[in-house]
C-alpha positions in Angstrom: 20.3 -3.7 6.0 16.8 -5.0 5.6 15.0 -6.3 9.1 14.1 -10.0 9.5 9.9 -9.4 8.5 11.4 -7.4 5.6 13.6 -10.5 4.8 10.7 -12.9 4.9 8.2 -10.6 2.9 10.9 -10.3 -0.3 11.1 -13.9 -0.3 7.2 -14.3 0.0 6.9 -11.6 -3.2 10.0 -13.1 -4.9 8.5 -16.5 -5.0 4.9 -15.3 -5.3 5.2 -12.8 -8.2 4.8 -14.8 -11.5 1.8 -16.4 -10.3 0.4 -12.8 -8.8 0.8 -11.3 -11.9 -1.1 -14.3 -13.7 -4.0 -13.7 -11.1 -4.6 -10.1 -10.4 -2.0 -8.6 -13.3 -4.9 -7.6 -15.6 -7.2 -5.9 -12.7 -4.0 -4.2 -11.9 -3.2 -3.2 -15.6 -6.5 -0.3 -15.3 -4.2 1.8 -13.7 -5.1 4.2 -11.1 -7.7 1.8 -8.9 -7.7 1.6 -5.2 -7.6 -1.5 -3.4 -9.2 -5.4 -3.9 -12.2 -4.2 -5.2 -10.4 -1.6 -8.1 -12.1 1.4 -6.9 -11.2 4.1 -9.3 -8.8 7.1 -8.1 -11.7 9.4 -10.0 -14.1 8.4 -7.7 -11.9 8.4 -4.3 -9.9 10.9 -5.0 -6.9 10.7 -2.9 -4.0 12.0 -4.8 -5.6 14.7 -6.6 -3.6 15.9 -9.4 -0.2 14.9 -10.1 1.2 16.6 -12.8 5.0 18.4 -11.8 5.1 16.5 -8.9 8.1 14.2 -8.1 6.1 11.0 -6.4 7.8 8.0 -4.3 5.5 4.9 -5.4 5.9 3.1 -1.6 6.0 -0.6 -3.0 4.9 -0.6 -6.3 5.1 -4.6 -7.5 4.4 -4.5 -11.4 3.8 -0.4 -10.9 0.8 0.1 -12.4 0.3 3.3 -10.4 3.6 4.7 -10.8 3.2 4.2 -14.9 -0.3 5.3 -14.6 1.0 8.7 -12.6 3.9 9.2 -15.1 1.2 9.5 -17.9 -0.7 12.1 -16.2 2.7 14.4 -16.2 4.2 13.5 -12.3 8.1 12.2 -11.8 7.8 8.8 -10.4 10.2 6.5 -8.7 8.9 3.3 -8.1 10.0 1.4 -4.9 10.1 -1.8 -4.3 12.2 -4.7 -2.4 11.2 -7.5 -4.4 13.2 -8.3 -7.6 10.7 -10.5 -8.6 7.9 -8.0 -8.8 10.2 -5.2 -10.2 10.8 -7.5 -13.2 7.1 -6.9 -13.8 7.7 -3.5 -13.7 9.9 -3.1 -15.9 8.2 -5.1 -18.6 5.5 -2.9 -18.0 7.3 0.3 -18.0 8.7 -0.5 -21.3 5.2 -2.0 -22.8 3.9 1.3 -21.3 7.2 3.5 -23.4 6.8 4.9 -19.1 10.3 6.5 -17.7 9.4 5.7 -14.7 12.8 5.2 -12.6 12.9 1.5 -10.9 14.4 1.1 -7.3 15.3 -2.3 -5.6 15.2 -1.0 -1.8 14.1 -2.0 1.8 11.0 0.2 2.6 12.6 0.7 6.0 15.8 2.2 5.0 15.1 4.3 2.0 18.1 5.6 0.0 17.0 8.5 -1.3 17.7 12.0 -0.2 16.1 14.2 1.9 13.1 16.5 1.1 13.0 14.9 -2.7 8.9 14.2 -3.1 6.0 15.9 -2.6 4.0 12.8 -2.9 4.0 9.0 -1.1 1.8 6.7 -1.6 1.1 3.2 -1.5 -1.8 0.9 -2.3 -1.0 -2.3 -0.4 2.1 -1.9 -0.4 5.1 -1.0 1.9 2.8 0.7 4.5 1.3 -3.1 5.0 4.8 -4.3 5.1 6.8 -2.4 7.3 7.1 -1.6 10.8 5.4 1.8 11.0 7.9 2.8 13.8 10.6 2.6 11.0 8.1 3.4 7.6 6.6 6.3 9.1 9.7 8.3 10.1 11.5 7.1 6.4 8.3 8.8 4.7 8.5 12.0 6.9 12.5 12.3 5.9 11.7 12.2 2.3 8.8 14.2 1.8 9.3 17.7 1.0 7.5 20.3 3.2 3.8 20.4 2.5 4.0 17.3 0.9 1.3 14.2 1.0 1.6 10.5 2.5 -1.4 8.5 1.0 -1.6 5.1 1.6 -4.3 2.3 1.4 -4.0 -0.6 3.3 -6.3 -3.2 5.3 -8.1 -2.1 8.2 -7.4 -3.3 11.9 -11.4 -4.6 11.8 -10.2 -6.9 9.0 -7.5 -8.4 11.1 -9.6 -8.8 14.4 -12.5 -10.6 12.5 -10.0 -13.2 11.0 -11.3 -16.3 11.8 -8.2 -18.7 11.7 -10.0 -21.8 11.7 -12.6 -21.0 8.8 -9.7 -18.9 7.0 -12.1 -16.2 6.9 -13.4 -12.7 8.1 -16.4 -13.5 11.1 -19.1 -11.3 11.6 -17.5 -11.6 15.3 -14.3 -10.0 16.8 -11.7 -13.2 17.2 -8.8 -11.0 18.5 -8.3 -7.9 21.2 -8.3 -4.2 19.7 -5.4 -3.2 22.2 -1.7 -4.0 21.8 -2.4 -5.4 18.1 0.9 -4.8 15.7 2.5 -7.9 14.1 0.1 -10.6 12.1 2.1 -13.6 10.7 0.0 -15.7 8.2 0.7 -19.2 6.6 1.1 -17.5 3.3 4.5 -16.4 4.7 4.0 -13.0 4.5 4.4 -10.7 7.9 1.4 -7.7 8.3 1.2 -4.5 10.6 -1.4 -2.7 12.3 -1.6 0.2 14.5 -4.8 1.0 17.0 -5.9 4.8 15.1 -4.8 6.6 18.3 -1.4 5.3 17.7 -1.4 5.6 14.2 -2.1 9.6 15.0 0.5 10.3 17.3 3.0 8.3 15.6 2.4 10.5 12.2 2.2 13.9 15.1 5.8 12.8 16.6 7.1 13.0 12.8 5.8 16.0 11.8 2.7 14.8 9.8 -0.7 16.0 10.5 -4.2 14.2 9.3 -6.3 15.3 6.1 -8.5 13.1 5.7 -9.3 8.9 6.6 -11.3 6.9 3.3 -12.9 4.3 4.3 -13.2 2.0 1.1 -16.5 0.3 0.7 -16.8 -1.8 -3.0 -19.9 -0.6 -5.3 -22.7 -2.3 -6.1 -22.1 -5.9 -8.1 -18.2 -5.5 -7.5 -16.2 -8.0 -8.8 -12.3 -8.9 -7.7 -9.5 -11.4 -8.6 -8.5 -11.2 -4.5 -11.7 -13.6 -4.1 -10.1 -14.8 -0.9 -9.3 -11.4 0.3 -12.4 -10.4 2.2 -16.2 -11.7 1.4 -18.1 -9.2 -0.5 -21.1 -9.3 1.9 -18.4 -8.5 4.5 -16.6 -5.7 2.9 -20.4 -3.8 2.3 -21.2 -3.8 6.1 -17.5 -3.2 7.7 -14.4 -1.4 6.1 -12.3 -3.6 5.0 -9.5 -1.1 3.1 -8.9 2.5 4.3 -6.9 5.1 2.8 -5.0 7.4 5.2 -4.1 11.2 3.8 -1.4 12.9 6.1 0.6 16.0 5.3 3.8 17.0 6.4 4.2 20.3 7.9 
């Protein structure tokens, strides 16, 4: 049974997808690029290679990644709770001739077995949407031993610079570092954030140990369809995106 957040995010991404698509669907279409800004994997990094390897795509909306991924040789299954997005997907999968497999599920309550992936990852996706008290120990169930959690989301920074008033990121801090972990914004959809000490024990306490923290910064005369994600001035003098790399042991 999905939680109430989950609840009100699948009806946020249900109503929202068509128009997502329409807006970001043909940044999204290049495949394997990181965050707002499309930083490609090739540069970052993050996953390494793929090939042999069964992957859990951690939200995937339209599932660029997971159809990019299944090119390059890995088995993909491609989560996500919003039927509206996974229509995408699909589409795409087929455009693509991708046998990527296509799974309708809560990100909290995965029903898949035990020990099946080497590889999670997300970009944006479930990671942003879920409670990490109930993500994090899902993930750790899943992944096989000596498997890999990669996942890019916002940074705390970016939340505690939101300027409510001005919609915008401030070059000041608007909110407290401490205690931070639920963000509700008039868009409808409902974000979480962890303090990094919390994030690091809470991967510890499930068996996942830290590889490696990318902090995303966009290049030079970047351009992006999320135009009211973060300003690019912003974004090249604070993190606005990180990518976490955990293993499990």
């Amino acid at each position: 049974m999905t939680s109430e957040h989950e609840r009100s995010n699948r009806d946020f991404w249900d109503a929202d997808a068509d128009n997502y698509q329409v807006v970001h669907g043909d940044q999204l279409a290049r495949g394997q690029v990181w965050g707002v800004w499309g930083i490609p994997e090739a540069d970052v990094g993050a996953l390494g290679k793929v090939a042999g390897l069964d992957v859990l795509e951690y939200g995937c909306g339209a599932a660029a990644w997971a159809i990019a991924l299944e090119a390059e040789g890995a088995r993909v299954v491609a989560l996500d709770q919003s039927r509206g997005q996974l229509r995408h997907a699909a589409r795409n999968a087929v455009t693509a001739c991708a046998s990527v497999s296509l799974l309708c599920a809560a990100g909290e309550s995965v029903p898949l077995r035990d020990e099946s992936f080497d590889l999670v990852f997300c970009d944006h996706g479930a990671m942003s949407f879920c409670d990490p008290a109930r993500s994090v120990p899902e993930i750790a169930r899943v992944l096989r031993s000596g498997g890999r959690l990669v996942f890019n989301k916002a940074t705390l920074l970016y939340y505690l610079c939101w300027n409510s008033t001005k919609r915008k990121q401030s070059r000041r801090l608007q909110s407290p570092y401490f205690d931070q972990r639920v963000f509700d914004f008039d868009e409808g959809t409902t974000d979480f954030q962890l303090p990094y000490g919390d994030w690091i024990r809470l991967f510890a306490a499930h068996g996942l140990v830290v590889v490696d923290l990318v902090e995303l910064r966009p290049p030079v005369d970047a351009s992006t369809t999320y135009t009211e994600f973060v300003p690019y001035e912003w974004a090249r003098n604070w993190p606005a995106e990180e990518i976490w790399s955990v293993r499990k042991r």
